[in-house]
Backbone as CSV, one residue per row, in Angstrom:
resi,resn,N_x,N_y,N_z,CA_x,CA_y,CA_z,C_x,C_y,C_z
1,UNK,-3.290,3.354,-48.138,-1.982,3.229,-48.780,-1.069,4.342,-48.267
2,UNK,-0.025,4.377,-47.640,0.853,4.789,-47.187,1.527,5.921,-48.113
3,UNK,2.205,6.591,-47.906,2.931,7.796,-48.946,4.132,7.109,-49.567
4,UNK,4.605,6.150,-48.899,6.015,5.266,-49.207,5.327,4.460,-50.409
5,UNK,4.117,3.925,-50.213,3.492,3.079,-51.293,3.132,3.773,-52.639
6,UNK,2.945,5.053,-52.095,2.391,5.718,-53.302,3.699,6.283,-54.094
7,UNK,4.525,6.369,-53.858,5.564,6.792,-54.406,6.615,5.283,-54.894
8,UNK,6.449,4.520,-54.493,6.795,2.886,-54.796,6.140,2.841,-55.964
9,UNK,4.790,3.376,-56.412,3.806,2.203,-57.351,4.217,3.741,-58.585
10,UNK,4.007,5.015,-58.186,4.059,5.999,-59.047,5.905,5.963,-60.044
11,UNK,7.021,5.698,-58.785,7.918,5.271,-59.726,8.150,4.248,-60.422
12,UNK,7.485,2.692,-60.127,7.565,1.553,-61.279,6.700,2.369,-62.103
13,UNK,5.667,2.978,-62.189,5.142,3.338,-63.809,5.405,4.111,-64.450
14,UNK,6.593,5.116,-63.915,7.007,6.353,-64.620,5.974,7.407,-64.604
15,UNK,5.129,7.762,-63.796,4.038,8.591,-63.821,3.620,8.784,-62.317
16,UNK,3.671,10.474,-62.051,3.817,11.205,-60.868,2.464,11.762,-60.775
17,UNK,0.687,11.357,-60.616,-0.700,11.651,-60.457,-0.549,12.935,-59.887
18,UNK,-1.384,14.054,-60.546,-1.885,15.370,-59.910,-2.663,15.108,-59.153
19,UNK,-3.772,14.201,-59.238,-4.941,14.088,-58.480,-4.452,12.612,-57.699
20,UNK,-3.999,12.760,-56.455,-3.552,11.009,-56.184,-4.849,10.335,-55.788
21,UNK,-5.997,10.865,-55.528,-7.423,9.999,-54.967,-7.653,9.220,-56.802
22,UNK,-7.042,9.410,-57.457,-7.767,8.484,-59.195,-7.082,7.244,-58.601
23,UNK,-5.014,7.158,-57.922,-4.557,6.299,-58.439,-4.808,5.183,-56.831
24,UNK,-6.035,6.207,-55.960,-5.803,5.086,-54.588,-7.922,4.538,-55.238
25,UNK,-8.379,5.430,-55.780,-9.239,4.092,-56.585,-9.242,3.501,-57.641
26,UNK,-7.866,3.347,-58.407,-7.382,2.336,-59.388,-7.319,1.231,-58.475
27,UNK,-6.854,1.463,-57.649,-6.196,0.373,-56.688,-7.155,-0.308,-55.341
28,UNK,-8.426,0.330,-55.543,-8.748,-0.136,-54.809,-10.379,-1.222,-55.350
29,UNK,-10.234,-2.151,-54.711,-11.382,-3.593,-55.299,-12.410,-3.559,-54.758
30,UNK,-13.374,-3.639,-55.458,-14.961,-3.733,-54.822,-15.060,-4.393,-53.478
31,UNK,-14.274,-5.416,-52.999,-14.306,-6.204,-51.687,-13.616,-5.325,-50.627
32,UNK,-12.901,-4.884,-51.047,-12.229,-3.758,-49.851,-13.430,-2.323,-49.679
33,UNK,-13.978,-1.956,-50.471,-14.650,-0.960,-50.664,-15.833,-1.555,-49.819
34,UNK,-16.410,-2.650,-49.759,-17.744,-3.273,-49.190,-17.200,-3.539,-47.852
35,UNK,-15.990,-3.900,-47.738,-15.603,-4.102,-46.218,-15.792,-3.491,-45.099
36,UNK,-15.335,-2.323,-46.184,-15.442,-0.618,-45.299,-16.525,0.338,-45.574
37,UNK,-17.217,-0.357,-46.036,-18.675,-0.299,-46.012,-18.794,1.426,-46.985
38,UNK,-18.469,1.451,-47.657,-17.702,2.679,-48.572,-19.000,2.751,-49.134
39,UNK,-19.143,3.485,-50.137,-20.066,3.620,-51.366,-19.407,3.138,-52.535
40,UNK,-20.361,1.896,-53.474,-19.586,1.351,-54.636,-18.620,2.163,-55.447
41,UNK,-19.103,3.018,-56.026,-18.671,3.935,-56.911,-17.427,4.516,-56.810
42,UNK,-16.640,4.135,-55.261,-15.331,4.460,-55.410,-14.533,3.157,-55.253
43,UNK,-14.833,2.059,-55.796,-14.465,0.868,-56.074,-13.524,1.394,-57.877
44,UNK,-12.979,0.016,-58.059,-11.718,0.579,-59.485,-12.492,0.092,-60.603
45,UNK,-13.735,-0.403,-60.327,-14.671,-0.664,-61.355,-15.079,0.099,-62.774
46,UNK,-15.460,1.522,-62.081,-15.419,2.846,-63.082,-14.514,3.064,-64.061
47,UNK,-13.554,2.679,-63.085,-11.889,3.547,-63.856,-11.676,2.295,-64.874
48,UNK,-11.931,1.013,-64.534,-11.723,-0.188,-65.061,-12.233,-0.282,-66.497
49,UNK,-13.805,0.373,-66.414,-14.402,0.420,-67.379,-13.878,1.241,-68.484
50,UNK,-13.286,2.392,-68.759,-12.819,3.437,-69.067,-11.623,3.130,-69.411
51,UNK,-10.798,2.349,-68.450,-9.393,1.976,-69.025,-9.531,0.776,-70.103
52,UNK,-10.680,-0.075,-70.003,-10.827,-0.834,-70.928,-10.552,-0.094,-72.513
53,UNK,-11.533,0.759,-72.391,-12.073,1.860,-74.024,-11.041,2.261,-74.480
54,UNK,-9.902,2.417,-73.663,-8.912,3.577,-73.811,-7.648,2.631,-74.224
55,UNK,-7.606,1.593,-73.832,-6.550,0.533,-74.119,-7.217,0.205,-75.138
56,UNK,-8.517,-0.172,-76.075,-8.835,-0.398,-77.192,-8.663,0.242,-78.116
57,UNK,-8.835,1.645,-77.987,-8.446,2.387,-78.946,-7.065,2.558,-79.190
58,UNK,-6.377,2.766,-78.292,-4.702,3.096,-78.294,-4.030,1.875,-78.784
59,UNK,-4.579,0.343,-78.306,-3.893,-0.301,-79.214,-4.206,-0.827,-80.449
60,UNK,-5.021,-0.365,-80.803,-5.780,-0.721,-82.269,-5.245,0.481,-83.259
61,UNK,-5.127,1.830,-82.674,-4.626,2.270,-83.409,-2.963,2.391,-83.630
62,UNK,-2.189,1.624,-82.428,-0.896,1.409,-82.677,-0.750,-0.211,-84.146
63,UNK,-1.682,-0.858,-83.258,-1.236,-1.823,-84.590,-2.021,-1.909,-85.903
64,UNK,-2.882,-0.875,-86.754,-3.412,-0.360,-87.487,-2.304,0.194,-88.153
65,UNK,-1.165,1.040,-87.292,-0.133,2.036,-88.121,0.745,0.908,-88.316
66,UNK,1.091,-0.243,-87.019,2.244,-0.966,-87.309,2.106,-2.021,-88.179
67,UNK,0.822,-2.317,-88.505,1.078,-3.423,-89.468,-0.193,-3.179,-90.438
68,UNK,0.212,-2.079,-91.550,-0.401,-1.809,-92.874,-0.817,-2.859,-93.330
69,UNK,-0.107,-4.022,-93.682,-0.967,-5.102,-95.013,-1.877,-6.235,-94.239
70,UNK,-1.562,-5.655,-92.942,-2.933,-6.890,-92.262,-4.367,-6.852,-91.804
71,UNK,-4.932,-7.493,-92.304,-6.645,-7.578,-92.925,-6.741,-7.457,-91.080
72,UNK,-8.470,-6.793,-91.256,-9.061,-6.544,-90.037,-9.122,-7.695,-89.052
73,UNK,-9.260,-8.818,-89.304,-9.489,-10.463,-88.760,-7.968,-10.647,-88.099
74,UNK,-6.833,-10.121,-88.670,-5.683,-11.000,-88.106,-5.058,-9.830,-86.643
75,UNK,-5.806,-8.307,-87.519,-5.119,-7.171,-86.142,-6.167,-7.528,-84.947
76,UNK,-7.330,-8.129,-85.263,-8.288,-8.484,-84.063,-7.798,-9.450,-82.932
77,UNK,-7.263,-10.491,-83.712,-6.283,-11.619,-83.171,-4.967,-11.102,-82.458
78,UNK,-4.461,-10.479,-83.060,-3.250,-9.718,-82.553,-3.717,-8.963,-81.361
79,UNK,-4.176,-8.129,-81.103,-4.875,-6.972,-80.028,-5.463,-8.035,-78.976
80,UNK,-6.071,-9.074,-79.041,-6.624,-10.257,-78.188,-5.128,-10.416,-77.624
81,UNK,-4.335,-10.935,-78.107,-2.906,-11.630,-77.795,-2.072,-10.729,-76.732
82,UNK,-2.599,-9.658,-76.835,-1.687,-8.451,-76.482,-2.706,-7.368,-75.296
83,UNK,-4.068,-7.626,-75.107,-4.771,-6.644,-74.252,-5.595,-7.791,-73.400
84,UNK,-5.765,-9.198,-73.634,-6.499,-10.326,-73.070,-6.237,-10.207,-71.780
85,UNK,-7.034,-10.660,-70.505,-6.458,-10.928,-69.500,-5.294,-11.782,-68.972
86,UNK,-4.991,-12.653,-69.688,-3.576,-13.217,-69.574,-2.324,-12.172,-69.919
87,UNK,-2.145,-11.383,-70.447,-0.944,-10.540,-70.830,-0.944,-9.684,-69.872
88,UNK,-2.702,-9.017,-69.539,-2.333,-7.724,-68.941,-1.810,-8.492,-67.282
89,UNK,-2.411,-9.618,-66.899,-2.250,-10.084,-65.355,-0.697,-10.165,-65.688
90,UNK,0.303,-10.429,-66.758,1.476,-10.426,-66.696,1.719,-8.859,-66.766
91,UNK,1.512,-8.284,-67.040,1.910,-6.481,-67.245,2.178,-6.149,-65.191
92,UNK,0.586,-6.714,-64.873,0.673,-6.494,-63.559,1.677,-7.263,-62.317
93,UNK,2.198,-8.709,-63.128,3.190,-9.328,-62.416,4.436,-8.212,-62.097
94,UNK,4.799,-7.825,-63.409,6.118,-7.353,-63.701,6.101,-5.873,-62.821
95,UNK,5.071,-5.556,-63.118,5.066,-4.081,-62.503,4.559,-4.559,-60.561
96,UNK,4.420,-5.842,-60.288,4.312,-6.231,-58.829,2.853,-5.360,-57.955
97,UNK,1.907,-5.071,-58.876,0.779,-4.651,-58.722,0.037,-5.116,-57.706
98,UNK,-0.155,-6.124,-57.771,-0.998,-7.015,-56.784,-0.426,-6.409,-55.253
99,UNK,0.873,-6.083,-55.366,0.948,-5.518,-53.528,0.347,-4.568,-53.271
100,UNK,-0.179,-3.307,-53.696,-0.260,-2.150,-53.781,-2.267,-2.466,-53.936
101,UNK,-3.012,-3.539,-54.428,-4.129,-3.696,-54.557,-4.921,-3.847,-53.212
102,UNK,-5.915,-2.935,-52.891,-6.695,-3.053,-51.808,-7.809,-3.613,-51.792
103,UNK,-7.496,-5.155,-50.893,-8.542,-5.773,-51.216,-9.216,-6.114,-49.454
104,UNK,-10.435,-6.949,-49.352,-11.050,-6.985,-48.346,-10.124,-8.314,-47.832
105,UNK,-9.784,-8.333,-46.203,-9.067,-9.766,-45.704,-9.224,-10.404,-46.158
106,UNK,-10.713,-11.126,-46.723,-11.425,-12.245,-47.043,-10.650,-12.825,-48.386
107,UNK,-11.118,-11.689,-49.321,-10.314,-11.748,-50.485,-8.432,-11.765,-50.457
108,UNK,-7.900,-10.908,-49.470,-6.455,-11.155,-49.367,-6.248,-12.545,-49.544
109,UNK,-6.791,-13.091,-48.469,-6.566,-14.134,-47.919,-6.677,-15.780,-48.586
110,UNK,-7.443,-15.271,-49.599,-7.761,-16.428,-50.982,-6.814,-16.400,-51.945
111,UNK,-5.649,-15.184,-51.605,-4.738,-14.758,-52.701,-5.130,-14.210,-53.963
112,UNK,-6.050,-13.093,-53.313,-6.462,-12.249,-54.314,-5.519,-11.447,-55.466
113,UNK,-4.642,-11.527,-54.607,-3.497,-10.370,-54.815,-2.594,-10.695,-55.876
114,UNK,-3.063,-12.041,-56.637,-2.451,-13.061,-57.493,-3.292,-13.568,-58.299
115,UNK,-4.713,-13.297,-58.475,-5.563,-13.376,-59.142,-5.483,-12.840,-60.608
116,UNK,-5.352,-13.213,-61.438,-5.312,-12.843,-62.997,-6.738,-11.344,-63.133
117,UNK,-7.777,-12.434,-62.662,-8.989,-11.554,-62.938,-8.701,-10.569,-62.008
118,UNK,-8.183,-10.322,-61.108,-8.156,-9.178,-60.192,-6.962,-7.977,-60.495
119,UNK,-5.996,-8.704,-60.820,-4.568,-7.792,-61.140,-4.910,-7.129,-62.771
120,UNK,-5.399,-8.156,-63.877,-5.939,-7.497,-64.823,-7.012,-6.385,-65.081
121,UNK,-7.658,-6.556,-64.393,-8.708,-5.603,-63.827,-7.944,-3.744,-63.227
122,UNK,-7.338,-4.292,-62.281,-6.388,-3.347,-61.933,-5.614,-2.712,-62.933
123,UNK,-5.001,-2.784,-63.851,-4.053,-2.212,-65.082,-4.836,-1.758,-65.527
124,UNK,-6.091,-1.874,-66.021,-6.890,-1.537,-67.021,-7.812,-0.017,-66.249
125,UNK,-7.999,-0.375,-65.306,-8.001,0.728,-63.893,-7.105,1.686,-63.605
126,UNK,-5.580,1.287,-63.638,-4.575,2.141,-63.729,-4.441,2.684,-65.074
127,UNK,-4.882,2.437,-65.660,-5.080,3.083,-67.356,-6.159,4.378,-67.542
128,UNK,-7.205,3.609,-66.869,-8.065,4.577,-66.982,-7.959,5.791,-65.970
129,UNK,-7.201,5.808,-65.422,-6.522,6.783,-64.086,-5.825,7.896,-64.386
130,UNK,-4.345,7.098,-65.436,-3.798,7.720,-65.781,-4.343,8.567,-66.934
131,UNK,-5.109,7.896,-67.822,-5.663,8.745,-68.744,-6.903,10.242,-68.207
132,UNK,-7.529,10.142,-67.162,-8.141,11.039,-66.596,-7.557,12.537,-65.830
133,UNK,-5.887,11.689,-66.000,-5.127,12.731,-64.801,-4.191,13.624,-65.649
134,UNK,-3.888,12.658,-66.948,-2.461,12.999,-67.164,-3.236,12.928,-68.853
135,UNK,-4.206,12.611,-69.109,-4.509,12.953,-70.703,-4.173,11.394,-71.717
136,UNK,-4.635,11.703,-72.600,-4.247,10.554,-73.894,-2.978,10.026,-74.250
137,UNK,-1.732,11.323,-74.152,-0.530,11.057,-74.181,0.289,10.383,-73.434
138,UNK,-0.324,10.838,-72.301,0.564,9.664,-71.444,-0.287,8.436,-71.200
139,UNK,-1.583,8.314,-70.940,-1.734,6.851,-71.171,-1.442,6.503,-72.826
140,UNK,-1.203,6.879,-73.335,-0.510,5.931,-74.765,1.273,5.702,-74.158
141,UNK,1.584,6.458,-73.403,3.099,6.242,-73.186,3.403,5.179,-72.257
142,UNK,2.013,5.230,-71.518,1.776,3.969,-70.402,1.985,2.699,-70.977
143,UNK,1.031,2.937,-72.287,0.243,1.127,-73.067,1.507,0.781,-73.744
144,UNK,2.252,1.907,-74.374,3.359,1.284,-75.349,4.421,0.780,-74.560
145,UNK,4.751,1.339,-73.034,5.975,0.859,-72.536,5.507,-0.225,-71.773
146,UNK,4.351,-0.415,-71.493,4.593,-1.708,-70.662,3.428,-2.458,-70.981
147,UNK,2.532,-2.612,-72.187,1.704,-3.468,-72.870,1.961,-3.583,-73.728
148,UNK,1.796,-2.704,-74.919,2.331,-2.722,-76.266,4.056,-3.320,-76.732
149,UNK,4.546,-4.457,-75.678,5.783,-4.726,-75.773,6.258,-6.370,-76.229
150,UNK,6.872,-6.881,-76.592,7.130,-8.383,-76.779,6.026,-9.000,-77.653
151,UNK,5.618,-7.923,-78.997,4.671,-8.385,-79.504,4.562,-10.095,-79.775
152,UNK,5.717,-10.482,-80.503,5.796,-11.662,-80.858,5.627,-12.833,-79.342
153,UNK,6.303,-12.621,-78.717,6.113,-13.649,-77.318,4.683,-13.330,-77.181
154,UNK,4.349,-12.398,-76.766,2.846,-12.337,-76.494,1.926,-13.173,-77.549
155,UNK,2.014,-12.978,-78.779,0.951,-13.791,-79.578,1.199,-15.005,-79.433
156,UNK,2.700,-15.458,-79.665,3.093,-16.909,-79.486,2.886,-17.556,-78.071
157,UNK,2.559,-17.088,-76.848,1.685,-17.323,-76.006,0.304,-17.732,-76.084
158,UNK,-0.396,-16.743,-76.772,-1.393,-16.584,-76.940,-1.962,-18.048,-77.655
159,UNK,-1.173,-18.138,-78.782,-1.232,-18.776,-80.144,-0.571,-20.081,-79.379
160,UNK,-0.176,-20.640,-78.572,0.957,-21.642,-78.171,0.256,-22.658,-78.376
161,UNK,-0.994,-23.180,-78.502,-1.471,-24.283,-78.846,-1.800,-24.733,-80.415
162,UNK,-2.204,-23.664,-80.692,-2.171,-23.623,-82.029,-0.990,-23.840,-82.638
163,UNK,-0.485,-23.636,-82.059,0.888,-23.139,-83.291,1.985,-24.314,-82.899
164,UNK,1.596,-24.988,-81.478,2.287,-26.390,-81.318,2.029,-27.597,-82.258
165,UNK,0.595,-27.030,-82.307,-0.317,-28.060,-83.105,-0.216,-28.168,-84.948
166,UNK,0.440,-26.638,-85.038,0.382,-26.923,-86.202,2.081,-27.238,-86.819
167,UNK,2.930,-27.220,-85.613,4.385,-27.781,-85.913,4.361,-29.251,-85.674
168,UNK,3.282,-29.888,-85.280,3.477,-31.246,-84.864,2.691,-32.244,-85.743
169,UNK,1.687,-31.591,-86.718,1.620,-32.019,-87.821,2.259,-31.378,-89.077
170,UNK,3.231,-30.553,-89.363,3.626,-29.749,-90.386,5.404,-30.909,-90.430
171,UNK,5.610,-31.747,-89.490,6.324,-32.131,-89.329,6.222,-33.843,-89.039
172,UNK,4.575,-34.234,-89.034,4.578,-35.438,-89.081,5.096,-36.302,-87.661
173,UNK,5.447,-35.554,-86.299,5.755,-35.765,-84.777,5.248,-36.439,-83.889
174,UNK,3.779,-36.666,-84.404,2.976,-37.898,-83.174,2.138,-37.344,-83.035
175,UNK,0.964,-37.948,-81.958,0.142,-37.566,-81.333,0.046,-36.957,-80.028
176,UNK,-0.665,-35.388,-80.035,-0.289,-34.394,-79.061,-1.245,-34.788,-77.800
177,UNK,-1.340,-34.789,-76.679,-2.281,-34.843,-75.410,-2.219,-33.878,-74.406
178,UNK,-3.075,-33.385,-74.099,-2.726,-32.336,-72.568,-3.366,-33.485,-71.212
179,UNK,-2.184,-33.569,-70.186,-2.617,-34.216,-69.209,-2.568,-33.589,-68.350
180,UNK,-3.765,-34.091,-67.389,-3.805,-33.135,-65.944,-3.192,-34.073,-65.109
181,UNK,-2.166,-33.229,-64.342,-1.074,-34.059,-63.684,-1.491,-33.469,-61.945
182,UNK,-2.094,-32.501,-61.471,-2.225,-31.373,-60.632,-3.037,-31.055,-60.254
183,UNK,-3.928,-30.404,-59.450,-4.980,-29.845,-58.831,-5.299,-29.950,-57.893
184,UNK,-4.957,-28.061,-57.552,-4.167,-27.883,-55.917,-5.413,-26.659,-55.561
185,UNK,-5.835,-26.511,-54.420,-6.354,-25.551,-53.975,-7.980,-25.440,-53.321
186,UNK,-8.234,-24.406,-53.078,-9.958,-24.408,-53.359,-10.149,-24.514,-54.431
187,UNK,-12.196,-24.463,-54.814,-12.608,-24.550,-55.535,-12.536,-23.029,-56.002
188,UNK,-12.582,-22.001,-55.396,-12.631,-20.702,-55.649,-10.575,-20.017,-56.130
189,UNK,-9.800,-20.725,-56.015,-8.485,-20.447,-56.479,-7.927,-21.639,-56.506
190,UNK,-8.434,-22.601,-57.092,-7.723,-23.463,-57.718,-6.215,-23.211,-58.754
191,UNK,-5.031,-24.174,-58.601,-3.888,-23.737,-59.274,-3.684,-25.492,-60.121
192,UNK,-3.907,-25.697,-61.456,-3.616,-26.803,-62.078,-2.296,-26.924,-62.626
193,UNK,-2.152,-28.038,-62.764,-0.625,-28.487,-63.570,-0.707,-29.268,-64.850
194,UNK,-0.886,-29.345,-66.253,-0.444,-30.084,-66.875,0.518,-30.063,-67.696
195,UNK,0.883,-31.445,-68.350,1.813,-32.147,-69.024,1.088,-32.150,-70.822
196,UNK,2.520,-31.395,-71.627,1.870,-31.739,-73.139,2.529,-33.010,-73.108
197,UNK,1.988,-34.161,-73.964,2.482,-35.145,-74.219,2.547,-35.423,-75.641
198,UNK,3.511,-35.865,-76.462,3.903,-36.093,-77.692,4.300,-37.875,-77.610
199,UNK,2.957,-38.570,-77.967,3.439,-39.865,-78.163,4.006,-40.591,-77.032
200,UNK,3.444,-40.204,-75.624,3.576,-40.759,-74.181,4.699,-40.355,-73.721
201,UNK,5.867,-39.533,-74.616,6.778,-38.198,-73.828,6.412,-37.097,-73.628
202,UNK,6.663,-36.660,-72.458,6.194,-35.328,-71.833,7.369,-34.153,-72.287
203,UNK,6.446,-33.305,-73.130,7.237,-32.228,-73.556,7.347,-30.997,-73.528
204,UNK,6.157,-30.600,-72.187,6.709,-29.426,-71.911,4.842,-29.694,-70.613
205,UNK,5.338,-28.309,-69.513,4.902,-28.502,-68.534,4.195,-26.937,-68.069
206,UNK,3.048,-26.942,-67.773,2.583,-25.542,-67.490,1.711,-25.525,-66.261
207,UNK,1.596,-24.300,-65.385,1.110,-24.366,-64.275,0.133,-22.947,-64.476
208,UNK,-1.420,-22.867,-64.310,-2.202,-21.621,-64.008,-3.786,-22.036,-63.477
209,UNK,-4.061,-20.774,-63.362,-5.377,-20.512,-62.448,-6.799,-20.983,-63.122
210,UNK,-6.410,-21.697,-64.407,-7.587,-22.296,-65.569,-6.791,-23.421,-65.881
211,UNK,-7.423,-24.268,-66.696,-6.844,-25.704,-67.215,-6.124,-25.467,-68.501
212,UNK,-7.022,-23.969,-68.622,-7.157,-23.594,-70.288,-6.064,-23.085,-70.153
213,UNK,-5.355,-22.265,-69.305,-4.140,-21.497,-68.712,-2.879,-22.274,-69.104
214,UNK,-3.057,-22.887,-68.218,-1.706,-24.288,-67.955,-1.805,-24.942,-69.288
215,UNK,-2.727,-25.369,-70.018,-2.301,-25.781,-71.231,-1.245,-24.984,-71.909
216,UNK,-1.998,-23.579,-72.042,-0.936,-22.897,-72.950,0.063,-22.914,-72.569
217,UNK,0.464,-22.771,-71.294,1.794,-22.358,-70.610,2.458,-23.735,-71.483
218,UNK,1.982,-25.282,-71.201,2.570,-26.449,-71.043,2.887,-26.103,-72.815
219,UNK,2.400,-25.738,-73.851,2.196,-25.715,-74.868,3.285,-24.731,-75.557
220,UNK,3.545,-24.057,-74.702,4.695,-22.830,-74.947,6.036,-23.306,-74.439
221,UNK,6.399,-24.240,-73.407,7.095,-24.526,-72.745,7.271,-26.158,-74.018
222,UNK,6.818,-26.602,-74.589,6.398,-27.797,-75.477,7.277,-27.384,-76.900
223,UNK,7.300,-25.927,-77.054,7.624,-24.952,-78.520,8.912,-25.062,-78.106
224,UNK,9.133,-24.481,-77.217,10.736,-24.270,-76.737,11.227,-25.765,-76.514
225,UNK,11.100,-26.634,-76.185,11.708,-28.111,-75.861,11.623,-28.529,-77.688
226,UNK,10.839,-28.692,-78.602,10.829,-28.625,-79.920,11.977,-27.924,-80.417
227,UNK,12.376,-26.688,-80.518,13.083,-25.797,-81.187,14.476,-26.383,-80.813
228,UNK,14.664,-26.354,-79.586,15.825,-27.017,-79.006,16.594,-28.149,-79.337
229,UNK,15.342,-29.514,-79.544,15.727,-30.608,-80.111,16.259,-30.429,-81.928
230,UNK,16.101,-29.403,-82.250,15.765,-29.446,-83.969,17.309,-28.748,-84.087
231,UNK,17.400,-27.824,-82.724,18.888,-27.087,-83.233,20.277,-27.603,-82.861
């Protein structure tokens, strides 16, 4: 990684590493590490592990303070919605992570670099980085500014099937279907497309790297075409 890169990835996160070898093995993937025939252990695996613990605690105890009257079962649900691999691979969209990820050709080349499981992996890596370099405080300053954010979109993502499902009988609307309209790729990065359907109209449309993915998307995109018609 170049000095231009390292100073590219250190200003999207607001955080300037004392030690820069933590934030070039945050960034760097077991397949690049085997390429170059490295020793595992400086793969982002470690840091991965560690940033996991550290994002559990920090956001459990943010939404513990932020939401007093809610029973242990619903902040569990909440923290899923908000630390799952679907949110954080969006944390890593926004912050454009995936360029800066060192991966082996093989893997480039499958579009690793766009991989949910791979870019999520990575944040949670850059977490555990920052927390080793820079202490507790600033990885909590990390999680709140660019995880801990859009609580509500995030759950209602999360929740988008559910919560389609439960406006489409709370309202008496038809019968809901997810159709697979799509399926593009290898077997190893496959990209699906489906269609929610409400009573053989198509009402909203989602595209991801699982079936289970694209539902929600189609299911969230289904909420918003709903809300719209009602206003």
């Amino acid at each position: 990684m170049s000095k231009d890169r390292i100073f590219e990835i250190q200003h999207k996160i607001d955080y300037e590493f004392k030690n820069i070898q933590l934030l070039y093995q945050a960034m760097a993937h077991s397949s690049y590490i085997n390429d170059h025939k490295m020793n595992k252990l400086n793969s982002n695996e470690r840091l991965e592990f560690l940033g996991d613990s550290v994002l559990e605690l920090i956001s459990s105890e943010f939404l513990y303070e932020q939401y007093p009257d809610k029973p242990e079962g619903e902040l569990t649900k909440l923290r899923a919605s908000l630390v799952s691999e679907g949110p954080l691979a969006q944390v890593a969209r926004q912050l454009c992570l995936g360029d800066y990820i060192l991966l082996s050709h093989g893997e480039e080349r499958m579009g690793g670099k766009n991989r949910d499981s791979i870019t999520s992996d990575a944040v949670e890596a850059l977490l555990g980085a920052i927390y080793l370099d820079g202490g507790i405080d600033e990885a909590r300053r990390f999680t709140y500014r660019f995880i801990l954010n859009d609580i509500e979109k995030k759950q209602l993502f999360y929740d988008s099937k559910t919560v389609l499902q439960e406006i489409i009988q709370k309202y008496h609307l038809g019968t809901l279907s997810y159709i697979l309209i799509r399926e593009e790729g290898p077997d190893h990065d496959k990209m699906y497309e489906v269609n929610a359907v409400l009573d053989g109209k198509v009402i909203g449309n989602g595209r991801g790297r699982t079936k289970k993915n694209a539902q929600q998307k189609a299911a969230y995109a289904a909420i918003s075409t709903i809300g719209k018609n009602e206003t």
